[in-house]
N, C-alpha and C positions, 0 to 999 in steps of 0.2 A: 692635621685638619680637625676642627672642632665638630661636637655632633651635628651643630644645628649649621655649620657650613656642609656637614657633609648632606644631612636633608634637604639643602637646596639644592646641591648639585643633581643629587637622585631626583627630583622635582622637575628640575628643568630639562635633564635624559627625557621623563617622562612625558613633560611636554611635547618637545622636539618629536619623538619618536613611534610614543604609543599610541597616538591618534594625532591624522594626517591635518584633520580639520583645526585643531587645535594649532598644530607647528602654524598652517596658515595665519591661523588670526596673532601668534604672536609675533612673528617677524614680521604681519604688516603691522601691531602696534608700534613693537621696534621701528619700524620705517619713520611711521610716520612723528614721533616722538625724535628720532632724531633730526627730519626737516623739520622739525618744529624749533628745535634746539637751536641748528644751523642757519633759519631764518632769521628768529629773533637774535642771536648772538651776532650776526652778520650785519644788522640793523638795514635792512632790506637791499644788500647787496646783492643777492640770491636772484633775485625776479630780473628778467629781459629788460623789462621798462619800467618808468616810474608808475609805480599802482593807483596811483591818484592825477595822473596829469591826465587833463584833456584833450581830444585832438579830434575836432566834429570832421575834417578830413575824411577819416578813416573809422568813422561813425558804425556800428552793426555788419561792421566784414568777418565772414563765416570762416569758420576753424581752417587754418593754411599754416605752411613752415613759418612764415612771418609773424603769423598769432598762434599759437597751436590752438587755445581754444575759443578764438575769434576776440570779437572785441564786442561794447557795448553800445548803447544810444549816445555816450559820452564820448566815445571811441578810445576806452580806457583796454588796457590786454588785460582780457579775461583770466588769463594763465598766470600773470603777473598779480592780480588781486587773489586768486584763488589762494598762492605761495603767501602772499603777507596775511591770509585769512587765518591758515592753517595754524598760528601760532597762539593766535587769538582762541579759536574752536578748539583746540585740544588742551592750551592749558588751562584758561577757566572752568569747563567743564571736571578736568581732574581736581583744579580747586574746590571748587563747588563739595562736589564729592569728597574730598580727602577732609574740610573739614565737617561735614554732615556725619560721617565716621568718628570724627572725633568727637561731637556732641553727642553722639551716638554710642557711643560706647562707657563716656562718662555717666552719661543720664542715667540709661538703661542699668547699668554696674550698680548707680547709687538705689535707684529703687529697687535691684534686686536683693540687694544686700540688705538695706536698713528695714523695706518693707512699712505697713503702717502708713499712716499720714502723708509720709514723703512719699512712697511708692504710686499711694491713691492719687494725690498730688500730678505728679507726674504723670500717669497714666490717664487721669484725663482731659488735661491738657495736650496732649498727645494725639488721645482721639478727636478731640474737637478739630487739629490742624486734618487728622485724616478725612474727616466728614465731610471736607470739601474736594473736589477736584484742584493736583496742586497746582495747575499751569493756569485755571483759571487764577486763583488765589496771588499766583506771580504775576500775572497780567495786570492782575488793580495794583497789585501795589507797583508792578513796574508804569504803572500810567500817573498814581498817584505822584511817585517820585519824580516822573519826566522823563523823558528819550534820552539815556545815554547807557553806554557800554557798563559803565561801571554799578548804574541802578538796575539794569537789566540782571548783570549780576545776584547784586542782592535780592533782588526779589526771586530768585534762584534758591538762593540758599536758603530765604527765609521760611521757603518750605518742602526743601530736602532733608532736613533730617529726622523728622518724626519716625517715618518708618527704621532706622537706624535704631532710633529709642528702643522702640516693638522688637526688633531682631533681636537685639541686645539683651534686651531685658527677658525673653523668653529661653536664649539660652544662659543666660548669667543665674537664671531660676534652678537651670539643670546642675550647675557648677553647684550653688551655695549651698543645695541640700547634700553634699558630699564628703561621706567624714572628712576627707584632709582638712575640708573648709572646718568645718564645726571641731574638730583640734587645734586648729590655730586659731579659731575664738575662744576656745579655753584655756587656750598660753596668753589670751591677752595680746595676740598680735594686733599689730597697727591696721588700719584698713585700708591705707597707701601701699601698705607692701603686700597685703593680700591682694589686693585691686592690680599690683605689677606682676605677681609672682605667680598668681592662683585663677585669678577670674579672665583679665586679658589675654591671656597663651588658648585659653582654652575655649573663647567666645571668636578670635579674629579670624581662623580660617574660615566661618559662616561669613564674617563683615568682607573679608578679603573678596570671596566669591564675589557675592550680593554686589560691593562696589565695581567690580570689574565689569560688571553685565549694565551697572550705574550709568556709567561716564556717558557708553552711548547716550543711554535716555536725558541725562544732564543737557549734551549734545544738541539733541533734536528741540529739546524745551528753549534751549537758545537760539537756536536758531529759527525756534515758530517764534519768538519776543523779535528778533529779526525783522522776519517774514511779515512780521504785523507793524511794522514801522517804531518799534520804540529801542531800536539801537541808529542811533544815525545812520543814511546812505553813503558819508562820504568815507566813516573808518569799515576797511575791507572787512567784512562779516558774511560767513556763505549763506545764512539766512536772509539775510539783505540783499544779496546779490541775487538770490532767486525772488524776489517780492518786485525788485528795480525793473522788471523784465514787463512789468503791470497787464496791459492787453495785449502786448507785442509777440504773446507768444507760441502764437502758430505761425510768427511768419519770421520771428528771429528764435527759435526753442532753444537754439545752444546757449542763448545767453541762461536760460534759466536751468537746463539739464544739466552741463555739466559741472556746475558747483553744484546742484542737489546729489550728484553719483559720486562727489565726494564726498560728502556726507554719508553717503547710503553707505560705503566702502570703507568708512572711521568707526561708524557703526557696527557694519559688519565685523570686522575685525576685532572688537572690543567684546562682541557677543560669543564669537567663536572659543576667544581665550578664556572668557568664562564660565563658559558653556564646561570646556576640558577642565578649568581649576575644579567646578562643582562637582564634577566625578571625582576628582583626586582627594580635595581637602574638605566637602561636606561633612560631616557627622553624619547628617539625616545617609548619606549613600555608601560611607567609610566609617561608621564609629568607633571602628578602633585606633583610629590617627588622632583622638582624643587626647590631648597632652591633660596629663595630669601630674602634676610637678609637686612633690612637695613642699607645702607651706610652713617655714618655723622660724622664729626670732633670727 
């Protein structure tokens, strides 16, 4: 077994084990990452009923064996939209995320490295997207673009990744000033292979934490563009599904409670695990877990 298979394995003992709260939020990530999996690969075989059929019959009937978490105004099964929701809610938000990291760690790497113009460049641009509140900022442009899943998206990511930039770029600062780095710019190394070998080992367990504590927040920003009517009502969405509920809800709450406690619970889960990663893989609370790798042609 290799070194860096064997520090996974040490990693994930330590999750699992050396704090209770942590094992929780990973096996419910785990959980729910695999119904996410098993829904969309099942292509909504998974749910009781169809997620989007109508049936004014059976209109706002309260959680029972038949619905477990009742039905709507529509008399659509709550339990069945929430299951088609859950694949939607947890993989955009990790997209979201996963590429904000990526922009993010590019960005932040180039300015910390080349410095000057380009760094200034960057940094404020950077600050201007922070200047604003981001979900406002995603709200125009998700109104600007129009109500759909896929714009709501984008106006998501359009302004998740600046703080990535900032992370990045504050520890890539700590990296560069570091002899290895400044011998391998006097061998003339490449800056592609600095930037794999030298700067990214040693900036991602900050990014890894940071995004994991992310997703939630990604999450809820989706689900308020939801909430706020610019994801359509008919594709199952649990922000829309708590917004569809309008005034109805002191006298039907389950429609609007229990997809917000799912939420609350994809959230939870995501914060827990990050919460344990940040004690394990910080700098700022471990800096000896500081990889520092040699950099050479």
């Amino acid at each position: 077994m290799s070194r860096r298979s064997e520090g996974a394995v040490k990693l994930l003992k330590e999750l699992l084990f050396e704090n209770k709260l942590t094992a929780v939020g990973l096996v419910g990530v785990i959980g729910f990452l695999v119904l996410a999996l098993v829904e969309g690969v099942s292509l909504g075989r998974l749910t009781p009923y169809n997620p989007s059929a109508i049936n004014l019959m059976e209109a706002n009937l309260p959680p029972s064996p038949a619905h477990l978490f009742g039905t709507n105004f529509e008399g659509q099964d709550i339990f069945s939209r929430v299951l088609a929701a859950i694949p939607i809610d947890m993989g955009l938000p990790i997209i979201i995320v996963a590429l904000s990291a990526l922009i993010g760690l590019l960005l932040g790497s180039i300015a910390a490295y080349f410095r000057g113009v380009l760094d200034e460049a960057i940094a404020r641009v950077t600050d201007v997207f922070l200047a604003f509140p981001g979900i406002i900022m995603a709200l125009a442009v998700a109104a600007t673009l129009g109500p759909s899943l896929i714009n709501a998206t984008l106006a998501i990511l359009f302004v998740w990744w600046p703080p990535y930039v900032r992370l990045v770029r504050g520890r890539a600062l700590e990296v560069v000033s570091q002899d290895f780095i400044s011998a391998s710019k006097a061998l003339n190394t490449r800056f592609p292979y600095i930037l794999w070998r030298g700067i990214i080992p040693n900036v991602l367990p900050s990014v890894l934490v940071y995004a994991t504590m992310d997703v939630g927040t990604a999450l809820l920003s989706l689900s308020t563009l939801g909430y706020l009517g610019l994801i359509p009502p008919t594709r199952p969405e649990l922000g829309s599904m708590v917004a569809s509920i309008g005034l109805n809800l002191y006298t039907y709450p389950w429609e609007a409670l229990l997809p917000a406690f799912v939420v609350f619970l994809i959230v939870l889960c995501f914060s827990l695990l990050g919460d344990g990663l940040r004690e394990m893989l910080d700098v700022k609370v471990r800096p000896h877990i500081l990889i520092r790798e040699k950099v050479e042609e």
